[in-house]
C-alpha positions, -999 to 999 in steps of 0.1 A, spaced: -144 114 50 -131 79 58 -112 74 29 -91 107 14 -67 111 -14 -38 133 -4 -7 140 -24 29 138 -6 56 111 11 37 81 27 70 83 54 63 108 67 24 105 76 14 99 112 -10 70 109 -11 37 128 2 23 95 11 25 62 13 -1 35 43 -10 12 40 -17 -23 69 -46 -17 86 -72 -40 85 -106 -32 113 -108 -15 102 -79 10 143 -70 14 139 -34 -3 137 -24 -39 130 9 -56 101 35 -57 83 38 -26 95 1 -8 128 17 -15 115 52 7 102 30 35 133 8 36 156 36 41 130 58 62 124 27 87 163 17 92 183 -16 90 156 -31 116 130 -35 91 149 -54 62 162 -72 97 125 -83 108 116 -87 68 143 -113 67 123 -133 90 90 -131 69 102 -158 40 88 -136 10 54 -126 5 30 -138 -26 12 -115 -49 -21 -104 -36 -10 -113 2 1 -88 26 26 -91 62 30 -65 87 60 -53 105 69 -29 130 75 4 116 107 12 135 117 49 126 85 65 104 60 81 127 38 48 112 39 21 140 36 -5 116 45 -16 77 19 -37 61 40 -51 33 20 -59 -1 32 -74 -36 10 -64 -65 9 -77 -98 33 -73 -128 12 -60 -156 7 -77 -183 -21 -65 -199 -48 -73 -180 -58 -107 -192 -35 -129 -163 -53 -119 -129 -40 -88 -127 -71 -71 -111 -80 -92 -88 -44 -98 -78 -42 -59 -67 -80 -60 -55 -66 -85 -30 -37 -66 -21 -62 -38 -12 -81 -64 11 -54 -87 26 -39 -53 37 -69 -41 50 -76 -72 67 -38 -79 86 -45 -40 97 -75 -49 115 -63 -80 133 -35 -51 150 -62 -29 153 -46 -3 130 -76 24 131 -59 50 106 -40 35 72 -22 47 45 -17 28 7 9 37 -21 -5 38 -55 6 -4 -57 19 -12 -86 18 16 -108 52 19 -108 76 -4 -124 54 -30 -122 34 -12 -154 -3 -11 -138 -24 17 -156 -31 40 -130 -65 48 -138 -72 15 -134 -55 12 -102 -72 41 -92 -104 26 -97 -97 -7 -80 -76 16 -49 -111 33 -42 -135 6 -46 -115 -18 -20 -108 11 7 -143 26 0 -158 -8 6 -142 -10 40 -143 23 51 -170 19 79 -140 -6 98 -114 23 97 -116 59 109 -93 74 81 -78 53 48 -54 78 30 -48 69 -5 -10 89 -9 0 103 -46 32 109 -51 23 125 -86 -1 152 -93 -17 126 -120 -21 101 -95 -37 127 -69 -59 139 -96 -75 104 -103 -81 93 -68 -96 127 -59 -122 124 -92 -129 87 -85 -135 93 -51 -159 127 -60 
């Protein structure tokens, strides 16, 4: 199936690249842009530097310098705040603008974080839902999309939205 939900560490996949659920500053933080920061090495936060931010819903890639990934596609979700201020489409786009700077480095195999169901609040069934209806929708582009739980509840609600 071209896109899969699998439960584990998104460092340590072999794919052509993974994607980073990154703050706007794209210099490191917590949760899992915290993992890829220290799994890459001081080269990423190096070529990061050089990036000047990244907006909500946008997406930048950079090399992926020691994970087996050869590159980072760097994504900022949205900040939940109920629902009523963008949010979904904000992380929709996230979904797509990733999607779309792995094709242009012809990335055939890609791995997404559950974005922004971490500190940033977002429900995750609702996440869920918006995860598998962006990768789902461009699934015939890709040969393999992982969506990567790091929770067994996160696992659980790709796998049944994607039954």
């Amino acid at each position: 199936m071209p896109v899969e939900a699998v439960r584990g560490d998104i460092t340590r996949l072999e794919v052509d690249a993974i994607v980073n659920a990154a703050n706007s500053s794209l210099l490191g933080g917590g949760g899992v842009d915290g993992a890829i920061h220290r799994a890459a090495g001081p080269e990423l936060v190096a070529e990061c530097r050089m990036l000047n931010g990244c907006k909500p819903g946008r997406a930048k890639a950079t090399g992926g310098y020691r994970l087996p990934a050869r590159y980072v596609i760097h994504t900022v979700g949205p900040v939940w705040n109920g629902g009523s201020k963008g949010e979904a489409e904000t992380l929709a786009s996230c979904y797509r603008e990733s999607l779309r700077v792995a094709e242009g480095l012809g990335v055939r195999t890609i791995a997404f974080p559950a974005i922004s169901t971490g500190i940033y609040g977002y429900p995750r069934d609702e996440a869920a839902a918006i995860a598998v209806r962006e990768t789902v929708a461009a699934a015939e582009r890709f040969d393999n999309i992982l969506l990567v739980a790091f929770d067994a509840e996160t696992f659980k609600l790709y796998r049944d939205r994607l039954a």
